[in-house]
N, C-alpha and C positions, 0 to 999 in steps of 0.2 A: 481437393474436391473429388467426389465420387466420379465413378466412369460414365456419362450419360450423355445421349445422343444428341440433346440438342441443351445448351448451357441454360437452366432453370430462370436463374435474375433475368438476362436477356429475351427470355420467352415470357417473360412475365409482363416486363415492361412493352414488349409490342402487344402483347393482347392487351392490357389494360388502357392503352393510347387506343385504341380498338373500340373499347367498351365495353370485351366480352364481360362477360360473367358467369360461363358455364363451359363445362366441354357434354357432348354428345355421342356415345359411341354405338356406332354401328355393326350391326349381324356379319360374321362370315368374314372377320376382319382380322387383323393382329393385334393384339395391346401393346400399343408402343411406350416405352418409360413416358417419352417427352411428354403425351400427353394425361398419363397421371401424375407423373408432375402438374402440368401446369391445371388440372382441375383443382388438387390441392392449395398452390398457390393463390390460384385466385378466387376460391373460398377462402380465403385466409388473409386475402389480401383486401379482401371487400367489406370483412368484420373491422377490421385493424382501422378501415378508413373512417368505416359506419362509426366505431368510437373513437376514435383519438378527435372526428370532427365535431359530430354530435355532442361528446360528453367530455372530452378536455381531458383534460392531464389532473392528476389529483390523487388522493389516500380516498381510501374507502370508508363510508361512515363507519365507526366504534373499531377503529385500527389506529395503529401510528407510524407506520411501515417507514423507514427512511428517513426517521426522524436523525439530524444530527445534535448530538449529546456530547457536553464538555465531560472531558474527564475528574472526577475527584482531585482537587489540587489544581487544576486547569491544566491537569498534565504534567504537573511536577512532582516529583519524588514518589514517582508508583513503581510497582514494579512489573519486569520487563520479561518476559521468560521467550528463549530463543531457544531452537531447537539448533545443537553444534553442526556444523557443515555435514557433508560428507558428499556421496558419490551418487547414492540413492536415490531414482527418481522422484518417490514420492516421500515427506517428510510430516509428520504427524504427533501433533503433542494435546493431552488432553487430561484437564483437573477432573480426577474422580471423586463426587462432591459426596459419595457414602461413603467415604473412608478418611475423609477431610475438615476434622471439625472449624477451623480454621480457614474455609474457606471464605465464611463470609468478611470475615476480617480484612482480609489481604484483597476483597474487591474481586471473587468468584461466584455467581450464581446462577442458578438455570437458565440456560438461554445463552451462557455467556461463559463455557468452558472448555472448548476445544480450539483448534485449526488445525489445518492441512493444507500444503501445499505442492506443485508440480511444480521441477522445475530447479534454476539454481537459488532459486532464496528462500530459505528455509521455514516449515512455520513459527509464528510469534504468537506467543499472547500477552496481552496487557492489562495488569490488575486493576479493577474501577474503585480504588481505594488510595490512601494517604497515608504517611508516615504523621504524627504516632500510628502504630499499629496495636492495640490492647488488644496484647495476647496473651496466656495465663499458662500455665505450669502443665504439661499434660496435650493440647492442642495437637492435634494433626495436620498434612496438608500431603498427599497424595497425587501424583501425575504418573503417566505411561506416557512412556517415547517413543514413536514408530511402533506400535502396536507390540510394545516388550512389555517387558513383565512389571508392575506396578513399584515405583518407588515411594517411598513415606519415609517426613523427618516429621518426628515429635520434641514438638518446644520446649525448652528446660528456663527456669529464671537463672542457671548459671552462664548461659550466654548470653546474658542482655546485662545491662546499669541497669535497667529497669523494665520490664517484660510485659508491662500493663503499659508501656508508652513507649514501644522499641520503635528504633529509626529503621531507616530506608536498608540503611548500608548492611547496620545488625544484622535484619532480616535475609537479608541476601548473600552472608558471610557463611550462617547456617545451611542456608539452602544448597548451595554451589559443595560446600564440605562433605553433601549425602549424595545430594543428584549425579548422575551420569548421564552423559547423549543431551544436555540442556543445560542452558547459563544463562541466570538470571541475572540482571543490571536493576539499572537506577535509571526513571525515563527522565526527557529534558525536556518537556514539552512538544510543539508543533505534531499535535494527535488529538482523536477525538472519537466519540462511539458513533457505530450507526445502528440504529435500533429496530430487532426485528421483533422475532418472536421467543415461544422457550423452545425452541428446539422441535417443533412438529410443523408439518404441514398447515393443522388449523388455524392453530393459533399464529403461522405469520404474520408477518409486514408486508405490505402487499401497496401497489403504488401503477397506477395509471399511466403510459408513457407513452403517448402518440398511436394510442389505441392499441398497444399492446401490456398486457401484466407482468409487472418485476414481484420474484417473491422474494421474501429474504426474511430465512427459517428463525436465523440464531444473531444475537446485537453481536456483533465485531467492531474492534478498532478499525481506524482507516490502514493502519500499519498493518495489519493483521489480513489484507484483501489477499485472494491469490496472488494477485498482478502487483502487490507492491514490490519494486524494487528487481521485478521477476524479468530481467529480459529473455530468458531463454521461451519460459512459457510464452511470456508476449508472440516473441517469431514465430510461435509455433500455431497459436492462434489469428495470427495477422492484426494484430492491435499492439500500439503504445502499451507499454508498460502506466503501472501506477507510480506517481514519482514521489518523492518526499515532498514535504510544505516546507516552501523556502524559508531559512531562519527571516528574521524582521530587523531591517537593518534600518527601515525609514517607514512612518504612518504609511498603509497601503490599504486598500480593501479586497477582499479575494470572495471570488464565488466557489461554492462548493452544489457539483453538480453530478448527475445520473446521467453514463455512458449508457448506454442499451444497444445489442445488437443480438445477431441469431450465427451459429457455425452449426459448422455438419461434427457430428461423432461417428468413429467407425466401431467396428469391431474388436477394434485394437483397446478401443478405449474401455468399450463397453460388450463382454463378450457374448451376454444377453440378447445382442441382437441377432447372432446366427441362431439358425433353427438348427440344430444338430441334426436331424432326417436327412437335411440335403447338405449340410459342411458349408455353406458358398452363403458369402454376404451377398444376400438378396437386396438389403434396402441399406438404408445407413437415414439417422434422425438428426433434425434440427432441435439446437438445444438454445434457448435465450440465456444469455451474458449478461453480465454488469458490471459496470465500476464506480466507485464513486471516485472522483479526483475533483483536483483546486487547481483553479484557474488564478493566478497570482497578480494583483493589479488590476483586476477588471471589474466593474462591477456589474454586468449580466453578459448573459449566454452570447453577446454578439463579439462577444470581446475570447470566443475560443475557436481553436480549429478542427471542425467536422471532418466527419470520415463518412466516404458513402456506405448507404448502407447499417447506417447508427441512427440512436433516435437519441433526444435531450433532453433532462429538464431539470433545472433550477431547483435546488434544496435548501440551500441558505445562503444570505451573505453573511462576511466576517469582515471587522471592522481589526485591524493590527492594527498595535501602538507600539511605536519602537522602545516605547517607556517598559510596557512591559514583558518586554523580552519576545519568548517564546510560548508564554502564556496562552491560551486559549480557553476564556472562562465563561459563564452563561452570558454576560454583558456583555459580549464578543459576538453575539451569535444573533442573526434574525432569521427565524423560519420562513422561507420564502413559499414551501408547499401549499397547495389550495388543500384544504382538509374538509372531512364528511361528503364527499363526493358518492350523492345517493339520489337516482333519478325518482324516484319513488318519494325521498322527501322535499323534494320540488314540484314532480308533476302532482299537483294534489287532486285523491279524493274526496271528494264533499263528504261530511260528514251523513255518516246511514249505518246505523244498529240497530238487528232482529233479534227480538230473542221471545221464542214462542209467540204467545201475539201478540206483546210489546215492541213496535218499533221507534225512533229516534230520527229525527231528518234534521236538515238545515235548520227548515224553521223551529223547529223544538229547541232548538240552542239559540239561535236569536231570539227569540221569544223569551226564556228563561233571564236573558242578561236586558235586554231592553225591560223587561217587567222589575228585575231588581231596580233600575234604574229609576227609575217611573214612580216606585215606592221611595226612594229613600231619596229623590230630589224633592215629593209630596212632602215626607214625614220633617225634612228640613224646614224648608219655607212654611209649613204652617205649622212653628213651633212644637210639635208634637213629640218630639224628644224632649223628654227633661233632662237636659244638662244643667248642671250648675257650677259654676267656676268658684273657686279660691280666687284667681285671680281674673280679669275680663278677659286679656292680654289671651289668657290660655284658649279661649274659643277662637283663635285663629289657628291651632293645633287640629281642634275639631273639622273647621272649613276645610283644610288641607287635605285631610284623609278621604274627606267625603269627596271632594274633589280630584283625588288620584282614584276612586272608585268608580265613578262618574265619567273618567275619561276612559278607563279601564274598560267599560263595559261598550262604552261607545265603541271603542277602538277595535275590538276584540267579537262584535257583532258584526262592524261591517267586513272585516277578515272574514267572518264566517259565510257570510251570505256571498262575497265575489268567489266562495271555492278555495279559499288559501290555508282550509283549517282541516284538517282529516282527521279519522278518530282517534289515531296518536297525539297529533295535538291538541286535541279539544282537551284530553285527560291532561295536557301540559298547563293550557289555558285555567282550566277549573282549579287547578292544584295551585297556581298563582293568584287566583281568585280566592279561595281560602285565604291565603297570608295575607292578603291585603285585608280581610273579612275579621283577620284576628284579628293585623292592627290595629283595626277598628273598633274592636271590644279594647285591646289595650289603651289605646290614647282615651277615648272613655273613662278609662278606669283609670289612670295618670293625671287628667287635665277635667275632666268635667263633670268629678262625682264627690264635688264637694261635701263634706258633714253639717253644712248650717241649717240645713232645714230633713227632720228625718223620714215628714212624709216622703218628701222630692225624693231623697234617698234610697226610700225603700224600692221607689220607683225604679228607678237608675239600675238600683243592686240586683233587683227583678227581670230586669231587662237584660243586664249583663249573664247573669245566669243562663237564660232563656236562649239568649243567643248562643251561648256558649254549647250547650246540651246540642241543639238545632246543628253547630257547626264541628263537634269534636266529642261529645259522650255520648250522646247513643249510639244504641247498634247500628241505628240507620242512619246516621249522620253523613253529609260531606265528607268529612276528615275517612271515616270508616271508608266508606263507596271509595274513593280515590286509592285510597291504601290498596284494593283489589281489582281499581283498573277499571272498576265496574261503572262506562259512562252512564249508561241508560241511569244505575243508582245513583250516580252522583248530581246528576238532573233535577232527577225527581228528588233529591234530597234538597236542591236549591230550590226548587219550585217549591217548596215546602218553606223554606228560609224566606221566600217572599211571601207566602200567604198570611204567615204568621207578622212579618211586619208590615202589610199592607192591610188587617183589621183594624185597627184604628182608622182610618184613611173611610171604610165605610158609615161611617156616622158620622161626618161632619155636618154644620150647617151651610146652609144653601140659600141665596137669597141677595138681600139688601139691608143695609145700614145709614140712617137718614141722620143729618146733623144741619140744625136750624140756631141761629140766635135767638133767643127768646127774652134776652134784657138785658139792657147798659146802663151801669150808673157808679158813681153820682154823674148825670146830665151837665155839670157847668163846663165852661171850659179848661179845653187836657194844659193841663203846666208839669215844668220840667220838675222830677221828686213827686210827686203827685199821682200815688194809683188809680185808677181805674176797673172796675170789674165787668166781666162779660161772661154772661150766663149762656150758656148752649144746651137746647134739650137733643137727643139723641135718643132714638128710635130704633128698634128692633123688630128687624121685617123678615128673618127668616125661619126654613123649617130645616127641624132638627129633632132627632130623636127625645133630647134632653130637652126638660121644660124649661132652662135656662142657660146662658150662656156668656162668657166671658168676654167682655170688650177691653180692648186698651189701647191707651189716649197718649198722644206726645203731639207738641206744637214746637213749631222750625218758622223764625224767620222769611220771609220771601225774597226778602233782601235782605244785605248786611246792613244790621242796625245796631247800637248802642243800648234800644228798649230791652227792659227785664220783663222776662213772662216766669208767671210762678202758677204752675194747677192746682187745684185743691184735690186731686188724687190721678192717677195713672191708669186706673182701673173701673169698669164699672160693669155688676152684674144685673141681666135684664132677662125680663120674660122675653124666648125663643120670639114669639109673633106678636107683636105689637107693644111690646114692653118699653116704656120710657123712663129717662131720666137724666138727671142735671149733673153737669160738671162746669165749674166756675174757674175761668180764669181772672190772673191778677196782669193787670200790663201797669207797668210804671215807666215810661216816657222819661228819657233821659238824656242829658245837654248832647248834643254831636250831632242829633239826627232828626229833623222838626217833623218830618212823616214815618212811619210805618205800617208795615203791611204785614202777615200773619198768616200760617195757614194749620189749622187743628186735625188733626190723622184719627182715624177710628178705626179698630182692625179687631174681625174675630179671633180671639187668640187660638181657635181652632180649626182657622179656614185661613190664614194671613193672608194668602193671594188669591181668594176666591171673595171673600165678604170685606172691604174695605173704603171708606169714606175721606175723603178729603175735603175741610170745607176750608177756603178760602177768603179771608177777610178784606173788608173795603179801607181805604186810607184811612188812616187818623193821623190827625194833625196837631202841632202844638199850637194852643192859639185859637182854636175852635173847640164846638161842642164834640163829645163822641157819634159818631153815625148812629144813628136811631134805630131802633128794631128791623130789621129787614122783611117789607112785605113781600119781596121776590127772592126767591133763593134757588140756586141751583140742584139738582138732588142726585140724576145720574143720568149717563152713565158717569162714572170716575174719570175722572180729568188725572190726566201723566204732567206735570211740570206744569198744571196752567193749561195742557194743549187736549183735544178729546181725539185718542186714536179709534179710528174706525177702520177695521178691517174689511178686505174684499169681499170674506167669507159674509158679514154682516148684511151688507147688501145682497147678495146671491141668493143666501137664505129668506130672503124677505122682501122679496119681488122689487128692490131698489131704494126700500123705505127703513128709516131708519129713525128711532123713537126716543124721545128723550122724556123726562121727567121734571118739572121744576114745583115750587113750593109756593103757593100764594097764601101769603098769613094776614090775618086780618090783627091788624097794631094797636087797635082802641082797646079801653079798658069798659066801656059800656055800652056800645051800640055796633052796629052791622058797617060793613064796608064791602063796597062793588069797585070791580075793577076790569078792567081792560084788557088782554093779553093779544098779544100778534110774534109772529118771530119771522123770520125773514134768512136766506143766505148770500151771504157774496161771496161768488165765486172765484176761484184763482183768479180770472182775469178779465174784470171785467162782466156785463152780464151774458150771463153762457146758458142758452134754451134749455142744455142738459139737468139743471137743478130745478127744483119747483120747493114752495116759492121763493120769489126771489124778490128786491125790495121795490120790482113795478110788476110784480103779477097781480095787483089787486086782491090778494087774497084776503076776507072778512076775518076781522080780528072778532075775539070770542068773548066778551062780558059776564064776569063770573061773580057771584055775591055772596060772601060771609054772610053770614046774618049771627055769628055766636062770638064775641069778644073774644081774643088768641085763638080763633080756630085759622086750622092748616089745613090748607085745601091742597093733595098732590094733583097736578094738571100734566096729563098726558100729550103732546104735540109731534109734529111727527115731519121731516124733508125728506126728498125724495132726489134719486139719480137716475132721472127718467129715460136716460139713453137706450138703455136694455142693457145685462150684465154688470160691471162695477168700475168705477173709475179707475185709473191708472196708480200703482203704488207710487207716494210721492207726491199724489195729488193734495195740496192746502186751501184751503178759504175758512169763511168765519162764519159761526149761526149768530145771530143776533135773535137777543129775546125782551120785548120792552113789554111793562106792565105800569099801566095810568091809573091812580085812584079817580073814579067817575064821581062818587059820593061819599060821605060816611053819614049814615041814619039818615038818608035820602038826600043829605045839604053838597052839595058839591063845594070845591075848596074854591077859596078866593084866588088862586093862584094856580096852575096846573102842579101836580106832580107825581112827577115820572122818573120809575127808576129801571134802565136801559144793561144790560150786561152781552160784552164779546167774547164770544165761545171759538178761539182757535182751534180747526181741525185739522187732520191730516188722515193720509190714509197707508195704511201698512200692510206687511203681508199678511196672509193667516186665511 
């Protein structure tokens, strides 16, 4: 230790128990060492704390500093070059790789050709290569010894059986026969590299260590540290030596771990530090240390013994197998380092790009990904892709992708909007958004662009095209903008990728789709084998750009039944606004099942979840007639399973009031029919004041009269939730809507009849 008035560590640790954090030095005084020392120190000691607490131990992002590396072979049969003993403080051997063609063979490359060491053990190096050696007629390999004069052997095929696949020993029978001051061997394993850089400053290895920075220029063996094997240096430095790695006598586990500590250098060492003007070691420098050594048998850092004044950390553990030997191979090895340790890519900035008076913010990138979204869950559900399969099976390829796109976007918005996406990675984000975007065109173009039909096709081919140019050949493309980094363009090149598939989406039709029975026959009674027909007319209530529009029809069971339903078509095209017409189903009632029930689907094939009808059929029975024309029918809103969801929004929007639609038809074939209408609700539980009406509010039922044989009268009605605001999500009860024929051609019936239907509701979010 240097000559100094008052011992630095010791002044260090009572100021820091203290608190201080500064010294102060006053007018008309002396400069005393101790206290530049200790400003120093505890500036230095206040960073060291600020990171090693704050930011952890760790490699620095796009670094790999201290990485431990198996050697070629796992360590066996490389070779070994030692620099011969002698007397000489300092020892120095180093592959001069311009004069060496042959170096990379033998496991020599930048970064990875010297050592030096103080001390009695001498430098080593260890080639990162294997026997065979394929080396060829002519080849060099060039070293200097203690800074002498350059030796070079050139390889001959008359020393090798075979020179394109020379051994261990070969190689080293040659070498040893030219070399002087160095003797190359054969390794045995228990060695391994530690990896820096190539031999400069910049480009090192560079490693985090309890708030202070290990650098380490050039990759070395473990063999190859100063400290290995060095006891003299060790004493001199006040540290352990580096030891050998115990051979493997039994399975054990070992950690491989970073020594770090700081010594003083004088003069002696470094003679740079006298100022020649005045001759007299003024100062003397603190230089940071390191070692890497293996802890044998232990498997983490509590299992070694500290030195004060050293810092720690964990590189990897190693798994020994007594099986195999001495070996030490990459399935040997787990990196225990934290890596990309980069405050800058954790504290994030929100995304914000200026450029001229184009800016970019948060919501410009959520916006962008919820708008894809928005489109391409629209253009799914209402059929608006033309896919066509080879096989059906294959449109679950198609769901899939839409669906990793779909969660993509969700996922990747709301990253955006809580601040966890900056403009690095928004460009990361987008760039994976593409591949996902290809996919999309690929599995498309694999699974859902069948040849059976060449309009669809052309469509498909159109489409793929379209997207394709949109996402990877124009100049302004996606693919392009990302290739330059350029977010703002690659934005706008998406917001162009949705505008383009969100035209379709503005001319759908808008509206309602009405479906009524209009005839059952033959009228006798249903027996088992025995069809049946039922006529359903279907209506077109909406607007739409186009004067007409595509419906399509499928009927499903209510229950599980035995009955065969057969349509006479799937399809049917109607005038946009008020266009009607017929689709005949067949029911053939079949042994197993004496009743069923039925429900027929109507869906614009260019609206699917916007314009869609469900009409639901009354019992038919074996054994009786078919149910007769229906004078009451339901119309809308759409019934879910049977049940009518009605939203909060529904209510809130419409002061409570909530409106329904049903069909009164008049069933005669030659005179007028009057009829009766009333609807009524029971409430969850009981009668509850909150609904109106209810089935003892007295409300006057409405008398409504056909006077035209098959005419449909739509009748408007309307319940209320007169609490104020909207019932509770979760809330159920039932409308009831009964309608009595009064007369037909003025005769009232002999008998009353009345046909009564229960409307389960419930109420949802939205």
């Amino acid at each position: 230790m240097g000559d100094y008035s008052r011992d630095p560590f010791g002044r260090l640790m009572d100021a820091a128990s203290k608190h201080y954090v500064g010294v102060r030095l006053q007018q008309g005084v002396p400069i005393l060492d101790s206290d530049w020392n200790e400003l120093e120190d505890l500036r230095k000691h206040e960073v060291s704390e600020f990171v090693g607490r704050f930011f952890g131990d760790g490699v620095p992002d796009q670094n790999d500093g201290f990485r431990i590396v198996p050697l070629e072979g796992a360590g066996i049969s490389n070779l070994v070059f030692q620099v011969d003993s002698s007397n000489i403080e300092l020892t120095r051997l180093e592959v001069i790789l311009s004069e060496s063609t042959a170096a990379n063979i033998l496991g020599f490359l930048p970064g990875y050709t010297e050592s030096q060491r103080y001390g009695d053990s001498p430098a080593m190096l260890t080639g990162n290569a294997t026997e065979p050696f394929a080396l060829a007629d002519g080849l060099t390999f060039t070293v200097r010894v203690n800074n002498g004069v350059n030796q070079t052997v050139t390889f001959a095929s008359t020393d090798f059986s075979d020179i394109t696949a020379a051994t261990a020993v070969e190689v080293i029978n040659v070498l040893n026969t030219t070399f002087i001051g160095v003797t190359v061997m054969v390794s045995d394993g228990n060695n391994f590299l530690i990896n820096g850089g190539n031999g400069t400053l910049e480009t090192a290895g560079r490693m985090l260590v309890q708030g202070s920075e290990v650098i380490i220029e050039d990759t070395i063996a473990y063999t190859s540290q100063l400290l290995y094997m060095n006891n003299e240096l060790a004493q001199l430095w006040g540290v352990d030596p580096v030891s050998e790695i115990l051979p493997v006598t039994a399975d054990r586990q070992d950690i491989v771990y970073l020594d770090v500590w700081e010594r003083e250098v004088d003069a002696v060492e470094d003679e740079m530090i006298v100022q020649q003007a005045i001759g007299i070691e003024a100062t003397r420098r603190l230089k940071r240390e390191w070692a890497v050594r293996v802890a044998s048998g232990v498997t983490d850092l509590s299992g070694i013994t500290r030195q004060p004044g050293h810092k720690y950390a964990a590189l990897a553990s190693v798994n020994r197998l007594a099986a195999n030997n001495n070996l030490l191979g990459p399935d040997d090895l787990v990196d225990l380092r934290v890596l990309n340790l980069n405050v800058a890519r954790y504290l994030k900035t929100p995304i914000s790009v200026t450029r001229g008076a184009e800016h970019l913010s948060v919501n410009d990138f959520v916006d962008v990904l919820n708008a894809y979204r928005s489109v391409l869950y629209s253009r799914y559900i209402n059929a608006i892709f033309n896919f066509a399969y080879t096989d059906p099976s294959n449109e679950r390829f198609i769901q899939l992708i839409i669906e990793q796109l779909l969660n993509f976007t969700i996922v990747s918005a709301m990253q955006a909007r809580t601040g966890n996406i900056n403009n690095h990675d928004a460009i990361i984000v987008l760039t994976e958004f593409h591949r996902l975007q290809q996919e999309f065109i690929n599995v498309i173009t694999s699974f859902a662009n069948a040849d059976s039909d060449s309009d669809l096709i052309g469509d498909m081919t159109d489409f793929i095209n379209q997207y394709n140019q949109l996402l990877n050949t124009n100049a302004d493309s996606l693919n392009n903008q990302l290739s330059q980094n350029d977010l703002i363009g690659a934005v706008r090149a998406q917001q162009e990728i949705n505008a383009w598939l969100s035209d379709p989406l503005n001319d759908l039709p808008e509206g309602n789709v009405q479906v009524v029975i209009s005839n059952v026959e033959p009228t006798s009674n249903l027996a088992v084998g025995v069809p049946f027909n039922i006529t359903y007319t279907i209506e077109s209530a909406v607007s739409s750009p186009r004067a007409q529009e595509i419906y399509n029809i499928s009927v499903v069971s209510v229950a599980p039944t035995s009955w065969h339903f057969l349509l006479n078509r799937t399809q049917i095209t109607l005038d946009s606004s008020g266009g009607q017409g017929d689709v005949m189903l067949t029911v053939t009632p079949r042994a197993g099942a004496a009743t069923s029930r039925f429900a027929l689907t109507v869906v614009a094939d260019r609206n699917q979840s916007g314009v869609r009808f469900t009409h639901t059929s009354p019992v038919f029975e074996i054994g009786l007639p078919p149910v007769a024309v229906e004078f009451l029918q339901w119309v809308r809103p759409t019934l879910v399973s049977g049940q009518l969801q009605l939203t909060q929004q529904n209510f809130l929007d419409n002061a409570g009031q909530i409106d329904f639609i049903v069909n009164l038809i008049n069933t005669s074939d030659t005179t007028s029919q009057e009829y009766q209408l009333s609807h009524h609700v029971i409430p969850p539980a009981g009668e509850d004041a909150n609904w109106f009406p209810l089935s003892t509010s007295g409300e006057q039922p409405s008398n409504i009269n056909l006077t035209t044989p098959g005419e449909i009268r739509p009748t408007t009605s309307s319940f209320f939730f007169i609490a104020g605001g909207a019932p509770t999500i979760g809330t159920e009860g039932t409308l009831v809507v009964e309608a009595e024929l009064l007369n037909e051609g003025g005769v009232p019936p002999s008998t009353p009849v009345i046909t009564q239907f229960n409307i389960p509701f419930v109420v949802i979010s939205g």
